[in-house]
N, C-alpha and C positions, 0 to 999 in steps of 0.2 A: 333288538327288542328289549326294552325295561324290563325291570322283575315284576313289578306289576301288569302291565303288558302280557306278559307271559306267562302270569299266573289266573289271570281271568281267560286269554286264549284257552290256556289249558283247560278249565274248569269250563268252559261253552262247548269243548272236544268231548269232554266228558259227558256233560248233558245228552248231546247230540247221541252220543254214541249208546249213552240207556237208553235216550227214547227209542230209536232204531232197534235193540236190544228186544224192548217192552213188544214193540211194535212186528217184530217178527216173531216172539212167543205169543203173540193175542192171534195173529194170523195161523200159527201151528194148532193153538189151541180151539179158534174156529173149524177148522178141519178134520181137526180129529171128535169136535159134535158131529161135524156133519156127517163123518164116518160113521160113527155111533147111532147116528138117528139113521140114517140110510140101511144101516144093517138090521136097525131093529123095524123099520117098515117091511122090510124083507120077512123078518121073521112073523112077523103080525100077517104077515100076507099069506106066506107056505102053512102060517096055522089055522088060518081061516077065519082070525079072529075079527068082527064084525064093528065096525068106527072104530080105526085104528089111530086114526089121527087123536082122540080124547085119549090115549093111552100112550102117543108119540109127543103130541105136545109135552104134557107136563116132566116126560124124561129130556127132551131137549132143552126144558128149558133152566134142569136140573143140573145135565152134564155142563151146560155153558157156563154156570155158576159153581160149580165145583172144579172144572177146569181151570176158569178166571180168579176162581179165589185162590187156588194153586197154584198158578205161575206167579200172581203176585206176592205171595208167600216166598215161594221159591225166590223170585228176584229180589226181594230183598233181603231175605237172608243171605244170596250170594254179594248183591250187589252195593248193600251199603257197607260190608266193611271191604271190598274191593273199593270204595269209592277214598274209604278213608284212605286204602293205600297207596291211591293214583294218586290223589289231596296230594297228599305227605311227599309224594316223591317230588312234584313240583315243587314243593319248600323245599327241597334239599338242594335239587337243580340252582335254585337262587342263592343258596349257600348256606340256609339254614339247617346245620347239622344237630339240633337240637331236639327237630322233634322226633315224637313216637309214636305208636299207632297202636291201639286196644288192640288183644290179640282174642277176638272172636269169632263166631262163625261157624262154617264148615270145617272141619280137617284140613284139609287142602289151604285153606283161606287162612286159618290160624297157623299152618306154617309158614304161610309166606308173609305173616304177620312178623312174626317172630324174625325172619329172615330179615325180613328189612329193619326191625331194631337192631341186630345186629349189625347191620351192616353201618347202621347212621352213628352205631357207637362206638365202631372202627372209625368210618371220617372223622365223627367228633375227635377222637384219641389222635388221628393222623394233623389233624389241623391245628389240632396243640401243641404236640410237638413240634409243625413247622415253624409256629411264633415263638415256642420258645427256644427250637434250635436257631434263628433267626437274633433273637434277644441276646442270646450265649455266643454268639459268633461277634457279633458287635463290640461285645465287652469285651474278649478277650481278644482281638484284633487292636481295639483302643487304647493299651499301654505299651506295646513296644512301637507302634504308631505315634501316639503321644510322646515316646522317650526319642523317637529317631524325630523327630518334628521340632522337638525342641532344641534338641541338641544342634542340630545344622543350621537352623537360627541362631542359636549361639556361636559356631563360627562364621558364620556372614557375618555378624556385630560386631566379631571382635570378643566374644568372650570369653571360647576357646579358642584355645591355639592349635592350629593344623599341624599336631604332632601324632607320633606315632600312637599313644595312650588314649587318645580320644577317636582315631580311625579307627584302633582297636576295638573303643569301644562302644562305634556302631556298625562295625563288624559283628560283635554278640548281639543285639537287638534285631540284627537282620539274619541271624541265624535263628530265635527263636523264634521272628515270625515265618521265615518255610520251614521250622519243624511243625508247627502252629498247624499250618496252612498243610503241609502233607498229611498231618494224623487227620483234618479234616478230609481230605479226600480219600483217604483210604477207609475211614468213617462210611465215607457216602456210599463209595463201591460196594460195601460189605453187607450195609443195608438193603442196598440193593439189589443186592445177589450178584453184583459180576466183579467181585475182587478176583484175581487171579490169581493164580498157585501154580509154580514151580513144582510139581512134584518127584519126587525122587526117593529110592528106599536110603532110609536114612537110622542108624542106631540115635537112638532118642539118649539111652542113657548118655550116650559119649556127649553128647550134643548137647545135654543137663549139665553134664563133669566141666564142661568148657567153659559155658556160660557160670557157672559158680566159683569157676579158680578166677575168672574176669574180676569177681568182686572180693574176692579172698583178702584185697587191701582196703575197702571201704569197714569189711566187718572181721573180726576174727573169731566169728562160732558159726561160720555158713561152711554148712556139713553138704557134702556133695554124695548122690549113690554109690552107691558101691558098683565096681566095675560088671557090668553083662551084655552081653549081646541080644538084644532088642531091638528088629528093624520092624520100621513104621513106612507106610508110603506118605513120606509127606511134603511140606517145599518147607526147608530147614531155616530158610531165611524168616519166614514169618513165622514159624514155632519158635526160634530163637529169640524172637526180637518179643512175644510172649512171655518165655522164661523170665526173660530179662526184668521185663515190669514186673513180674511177680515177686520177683527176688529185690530188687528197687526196693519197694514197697514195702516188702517185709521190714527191709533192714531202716528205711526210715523213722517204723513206730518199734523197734524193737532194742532197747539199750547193748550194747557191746557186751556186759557179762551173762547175755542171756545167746540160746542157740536159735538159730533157723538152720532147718532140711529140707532137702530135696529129696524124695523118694520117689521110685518108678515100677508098676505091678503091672505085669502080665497079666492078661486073661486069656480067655480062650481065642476072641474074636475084639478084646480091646484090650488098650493100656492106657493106666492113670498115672499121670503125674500129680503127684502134689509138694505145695510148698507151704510148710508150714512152719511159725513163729509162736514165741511165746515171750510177746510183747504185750502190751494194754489191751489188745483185743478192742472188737468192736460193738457198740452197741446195739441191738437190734434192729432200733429203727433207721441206722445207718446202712446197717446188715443190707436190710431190703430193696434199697436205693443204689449198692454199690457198686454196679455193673453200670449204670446209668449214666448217659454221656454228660458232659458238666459236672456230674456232681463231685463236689472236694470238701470231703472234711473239715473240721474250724482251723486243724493244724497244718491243712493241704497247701503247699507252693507251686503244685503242676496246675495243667488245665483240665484238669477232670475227662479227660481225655483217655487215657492208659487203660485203664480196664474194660472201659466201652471196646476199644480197641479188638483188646487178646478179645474176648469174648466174640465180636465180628471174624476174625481170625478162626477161631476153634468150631464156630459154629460154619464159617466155608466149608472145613476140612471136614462137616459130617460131624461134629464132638460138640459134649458138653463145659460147660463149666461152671462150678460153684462154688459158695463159701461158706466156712460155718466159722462159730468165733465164740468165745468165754470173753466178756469185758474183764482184765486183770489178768489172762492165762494166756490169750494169744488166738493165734486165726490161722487159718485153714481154709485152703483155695486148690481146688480140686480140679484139674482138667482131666476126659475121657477123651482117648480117638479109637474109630477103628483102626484093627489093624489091618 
């Protein structure tokens, strides 16, 4: 069935279904005159009161009229802004995540107003990100694809040579594209809710100290915790592989005679790790964006990738994470886990 098709069906279901509606409240409300008048011939009768009918008419033909004016009252105050909500839903069924519905009424009626603006402004948000996770996957698929495309055309030509230096180096092109290609699916998992986790009790600090001497030759001010025992229930392989972008990251906007730390605090029932630099810092309205999949800074050479990541990651495990940042002093990235 077309979207128009189905949007007039719908809208004739609808009709159908007030008049049917209308038509059995006009029948209740017949019945309960005639209840009403039956009762009061009754009473006109055990009173003895003499042409009862000039005293029954004109209340029957009150109560028919005040009944009638009452259910129609009532149904449309239930039933036109129900109408707008049944409308509306059909527009969304066709794909129209746009629209919205007055939120008036009954009680009852304006929650479920409200509810379903809610809900159309989740699709709406959901169906944005699918085009533009859609658009971000494309592009960032299309250069090592482009670089391995051109290059193996180049050796069918003749214009490389089948040496070791050029296998080599589409050997690295097809290495970033499944690093590419895995952060996307662990991406998806995480969004999803069904990434997996090894779990295991695991000392966190040790796990920080490891991952920090890993980089102790990229930078030489990455300060690692001080030795404790701190077990976490967690799958070490993906906290680890967290750490690591964190600490990445720092040390790329962070110059050599400055420090980055790693610190680890106990709570009662969590522990924080943070990693913090005191590099250029970031600007606010990058701030807010910076968990966000794709997005990469002007001076960014990954895919925007890494922090969507940890944060899929820390949010499995039940944790937080966050960042805070001084433009000129440095940044500050905050994970919580239970313990």
């Amino acid at each position: 069935m077309r979207p128009y098709q189905h949007y007039r069906h719908g809208a004739s279901s609808r009709a159908r279904f007030f008049r049917r509606a209308g038509l059995g409240a006009g029948a209740l409300a017949a019945l309960a005159g005639a209840g009403i008048v039956a009762g009061a011939v009754k009473l006109a009768g055990v009173l003895g009161v003499a042409n009862a009918s000039r005293v029954v008419m004109p209340l029957f033909i009150l109560t028919i009229v005040f009944l009638v004016t009452g259910v129609f009252r009532s149904m449309r105050r239930f039933g036109s802004p129900l109408w707008a909500v049944m409308d509306a839903a059909d527009r969304v069924a066709d794909g129209d995540y746009t629209v919205r519905v007055d939120e008036w009424g009954p009680p009852p009626i304006r929650a479920l107003a409200r509810s379903f603006n809610t809900m159309t402004s989740r699709l709406q948000d959901a169906d944005r990100l699918r085009r533009d996770l859609m658009a971000d996957v494309a592009h960032e698929l299309r250069t090592p694809l482009t670089v391995l495309q051109g290059r193996i055309e180049g050796l069918i030509d003749g214009v490389y040579q089948p040496d070791g230096t050029q296998l080599k180096q589409l050997l690295d092109e097809t290495t970033v594209l499944s690093r590419l290609v895995e952060d996307l699916r662990t991406l998806a998992l995480s969004e999803a809710g069904a990434l997996s986790l090894q779990r295991e009790p695991t000392n966190i600090v040790e796990l920080a100290r490891d991952v920090a001497q890993s980089f102790s030759g990229q930078h030489p001010s990455v300060i690692a915790p001080a030795p404790a025992d701190i077990v976490v229930d967690i799958d070490p392989v993906r906290i680890r592989e967290v750490v690591s972008n964190l600490i990445a990251n720092a040390i790329r906007y962070t110059p050599h005679d400055r420090q980055i730390s790693i610190t680890v605090d106990a709570q009662h029932d969590r522990v924080a790790l943070t990693v913090a630099d005191t590099g250029r810092g970031i600007e606010p309205d990058q701030l807010r964006r910076l968990f966000d999949r794709f997005y990469k800074g002007a001076e960014s050479r990954g895919s925007g990738l890494g922090l969507a990541i940890a944060k899929g990651i820390v949010t499995a495990h039940g944790g937080e994470i966050g960042a805070t940042s001084t433009p000129g002093e440095g940044t500050s990235i905050r994970v919580t886990l239970p313990r």
